[in-house]
N, C-alpha and C positions, 0 to 999 in steps of 0.2 A: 504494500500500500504506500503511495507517496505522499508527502506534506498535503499535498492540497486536498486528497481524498481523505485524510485523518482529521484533516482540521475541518472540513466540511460534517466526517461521522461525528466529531466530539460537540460538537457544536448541536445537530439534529438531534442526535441523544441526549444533551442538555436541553432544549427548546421542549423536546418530545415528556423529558420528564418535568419541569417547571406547568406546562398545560396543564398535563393532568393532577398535577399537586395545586395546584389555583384552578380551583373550580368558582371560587367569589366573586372574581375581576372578571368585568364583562366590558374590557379594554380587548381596541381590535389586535392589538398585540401583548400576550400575555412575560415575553421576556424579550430583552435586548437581543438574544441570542436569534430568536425566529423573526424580530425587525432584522436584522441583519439578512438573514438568511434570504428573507423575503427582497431585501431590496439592493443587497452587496455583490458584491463582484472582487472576480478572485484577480490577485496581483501577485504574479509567481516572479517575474522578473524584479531582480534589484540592480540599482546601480550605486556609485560609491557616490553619498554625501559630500557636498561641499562645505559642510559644518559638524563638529561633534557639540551635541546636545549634553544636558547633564544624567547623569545615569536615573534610572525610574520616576523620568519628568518626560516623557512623549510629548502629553496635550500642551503642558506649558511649552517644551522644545520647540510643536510643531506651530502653534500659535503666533510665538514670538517670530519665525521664520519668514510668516506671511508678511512680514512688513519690509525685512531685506530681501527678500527674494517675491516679488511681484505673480513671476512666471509659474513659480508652483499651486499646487493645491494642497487640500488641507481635506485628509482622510481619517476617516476614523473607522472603528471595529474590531477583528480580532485577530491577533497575530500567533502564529504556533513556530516552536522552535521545538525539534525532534532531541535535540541535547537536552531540556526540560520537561519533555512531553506534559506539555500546557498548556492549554490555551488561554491567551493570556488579551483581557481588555485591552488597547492598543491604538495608539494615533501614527499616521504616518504624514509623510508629501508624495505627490506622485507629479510627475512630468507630462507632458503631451503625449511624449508615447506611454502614457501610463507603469511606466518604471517606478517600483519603489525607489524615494531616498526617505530612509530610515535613520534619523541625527542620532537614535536613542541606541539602537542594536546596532554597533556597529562591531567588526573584528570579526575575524575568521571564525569566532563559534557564534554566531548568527548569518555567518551566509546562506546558510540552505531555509534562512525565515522564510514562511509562506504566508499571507494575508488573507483574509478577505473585511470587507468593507465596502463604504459607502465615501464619495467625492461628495464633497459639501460646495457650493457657492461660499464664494469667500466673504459675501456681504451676511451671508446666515451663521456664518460663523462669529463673526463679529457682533449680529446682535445676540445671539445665544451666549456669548461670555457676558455682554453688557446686562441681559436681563437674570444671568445665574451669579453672576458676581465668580464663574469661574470658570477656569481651564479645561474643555471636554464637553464635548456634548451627550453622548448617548448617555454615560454616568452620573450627568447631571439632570436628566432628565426629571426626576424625582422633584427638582426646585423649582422644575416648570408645569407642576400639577400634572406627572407625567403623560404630559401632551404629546408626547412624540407614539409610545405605547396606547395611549387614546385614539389617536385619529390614523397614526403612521406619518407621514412627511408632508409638510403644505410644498406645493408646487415650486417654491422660490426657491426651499432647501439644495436640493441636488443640482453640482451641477451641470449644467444644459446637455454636453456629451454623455451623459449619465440618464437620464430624465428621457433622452432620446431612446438609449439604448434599453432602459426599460420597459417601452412600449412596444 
């Protein structure tokens, strides 16, 4: 089984057991993991950072990025590393060709990271930190009456290459 098929299974089997243990929540999405699943796309290519970020600060790493670097975007979801077998909550950048740069995992025992996630508009990123007062979206969802697991994504959030390619 490769990264992307693992981190897909660990993900579904997490999604698959949170539904059925939340039978209360009558949210169109009962966990992060099946938002994800429903609306993420997988990112198997990395390339090397133009910055090293500070170690387990992703959202802050990848947030602070969007303002030196224009061109990137600003990814979040969930990232698996086969040396941890983990799947581990996770923000990234990706490029036009949709390449990970990862400021956070960087070095030879994160090359074989695998991703999956969701491309944010950069403007929805920015009001989601203004209105949570933090770094990350999908895990701060909680500070937004989780609105996101309520309704799933207003149209603005993703972005436009993404938003396309879901349809």
């Amino acid at each position: 089984m490769n990264n992307l098929d693992r981190l897909l299974a660990i993900l579904k089997e997490q999604a698959d057991l949170i539904d059925k243990l939340n039978t209360r929540s009558n949210y169109r999405y009962k966990s992060t993991q099946r938002l994800v699943l429903d609306y993420g796309k997988p990112f198997v290519t990395k390339v090397k950072s133009p910055f090293k970020g500070e170690p387990k600060l992703c959202f802050k790493n990848c947030f602070q990025a969007l303002w030196k670097y224009p061109k990137l975007s600003y990814c979040e979801g969930f990232g698996y590393d086969e040396d941890v077998d983990l799947v581990i909550s996770h923000a990234w950048l990706a490029n036009d060709s949709l390449e990970v740069i990862d400021p956070t995992w960087i070095g030879e025992r994160f090359k074989d990271s695998t991703y999956l996630g969701i491309i944010f508009n950069r403007e929805f990123v920015m009001e989601m930190a203004e209105k949570t007062r933090s770094y990350g979206i999908l895990d701060s969802d909680y500070m937004n009456e989780h609105q996101l697991k309520r309704e799933g994504f207003p149209p603005h959030a993703l972005l436009h290459k993404q938003a396309i390619d879901a349809q």
